[in-house]
C-alpha positions as CSV (number, residue, x, y, z in Angstrom):
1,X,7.0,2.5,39.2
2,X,4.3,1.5,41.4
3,X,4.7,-1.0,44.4
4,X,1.6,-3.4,42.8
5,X,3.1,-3.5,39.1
6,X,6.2,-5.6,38.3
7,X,8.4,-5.3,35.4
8,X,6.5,-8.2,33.7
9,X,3.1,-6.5,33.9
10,X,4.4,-3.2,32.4
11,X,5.5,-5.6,29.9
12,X,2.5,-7.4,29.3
13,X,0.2,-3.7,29.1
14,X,2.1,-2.5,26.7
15,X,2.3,-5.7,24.3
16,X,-1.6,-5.1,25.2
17,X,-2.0,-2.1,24.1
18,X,0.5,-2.5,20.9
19,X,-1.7,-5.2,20.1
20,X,-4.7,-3.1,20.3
21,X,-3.4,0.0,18.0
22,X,-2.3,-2.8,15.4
23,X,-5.7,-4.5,15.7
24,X,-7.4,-0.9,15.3
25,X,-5.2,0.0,11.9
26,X,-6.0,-3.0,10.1
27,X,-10.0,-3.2,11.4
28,X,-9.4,1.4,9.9
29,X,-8.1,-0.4,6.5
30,X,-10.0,-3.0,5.7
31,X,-12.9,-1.0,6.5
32,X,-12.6,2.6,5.5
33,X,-10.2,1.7,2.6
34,X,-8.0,3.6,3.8
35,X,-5.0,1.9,1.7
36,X,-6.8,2.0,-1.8
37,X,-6.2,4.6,-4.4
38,X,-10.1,5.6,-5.8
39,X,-10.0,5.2,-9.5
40,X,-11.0,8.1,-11.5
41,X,-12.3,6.7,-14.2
42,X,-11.9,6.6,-18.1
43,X,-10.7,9.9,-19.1
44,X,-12.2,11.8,-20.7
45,X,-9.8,13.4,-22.9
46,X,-11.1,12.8,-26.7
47,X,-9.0,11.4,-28.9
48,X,-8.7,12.7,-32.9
49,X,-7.1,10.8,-35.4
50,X,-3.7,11.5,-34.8
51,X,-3.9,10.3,-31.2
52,X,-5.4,7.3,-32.7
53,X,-2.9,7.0,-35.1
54,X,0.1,7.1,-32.6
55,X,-1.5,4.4,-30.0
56,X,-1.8,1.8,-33.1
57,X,2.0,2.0,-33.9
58,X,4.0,-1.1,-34.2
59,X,5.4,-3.4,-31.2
60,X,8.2,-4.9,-33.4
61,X,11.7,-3.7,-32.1
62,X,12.7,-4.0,-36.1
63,X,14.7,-1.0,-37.5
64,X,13.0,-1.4,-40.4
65,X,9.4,-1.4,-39.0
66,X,10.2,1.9,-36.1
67,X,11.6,3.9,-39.3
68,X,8.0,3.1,-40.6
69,X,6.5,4.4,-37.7
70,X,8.2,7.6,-37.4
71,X,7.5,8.1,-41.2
72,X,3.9,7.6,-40.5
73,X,4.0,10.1,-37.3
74,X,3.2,13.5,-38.6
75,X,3.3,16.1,-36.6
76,X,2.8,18.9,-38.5
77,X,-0.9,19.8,-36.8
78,X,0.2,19.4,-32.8
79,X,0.3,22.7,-32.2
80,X,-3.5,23.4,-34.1
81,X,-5.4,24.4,-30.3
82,X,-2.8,25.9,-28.5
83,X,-4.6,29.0,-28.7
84,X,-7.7,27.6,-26.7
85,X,-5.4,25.8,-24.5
86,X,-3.7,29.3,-23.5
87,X,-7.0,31.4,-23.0
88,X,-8.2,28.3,-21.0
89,X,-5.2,29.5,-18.8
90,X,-5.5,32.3,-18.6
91,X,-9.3,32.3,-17.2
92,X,-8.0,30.5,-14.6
């Protein structure tokens, strides 16, 4: 250490300069949103029936009423574009 510093000066700089860095990170934040996720947007996936279908289905935690919606669910068509969706790959 030098002969003109004493152990309470060190102290003091380097509560100093901690203060500085902390005072520099939140100025970077508030600023330069560093903190905040952008949003994307809507997607912009396009919904057929079915999807449609599935998002309306009951909130009641009824038996009889989830039986009702898993009648209504068909799934017979969900595999209908696979065939686009693997040459879309596959240009990739």
């Amino acid at each position: 250490m030098s002969k003109n510093l004493k152990p309470g000066n060190v102290l003091l700089i380097a509560v100093l300069i901690a203060a500085v860095v902390v005072f520099a990170l939140i100025f970077a934040f508030y600023n330069f949103n560093l903190g905040k996720k952008e949003t994307t947007g809507e997607s912009t996936v396009v919904k057929d029936e079915q999807v449609r279908k599935l998002e309306t289905l009951s909130d009641s935690d009824e038996i009889g009423v989830i039986e009702g919606d898993i009648q209504g669910t068909s799934l017979d068509n969900l595999d209908q574009e696979i065939n686009q969706v693997d040459q879309s790959l596959s240009e990739l």
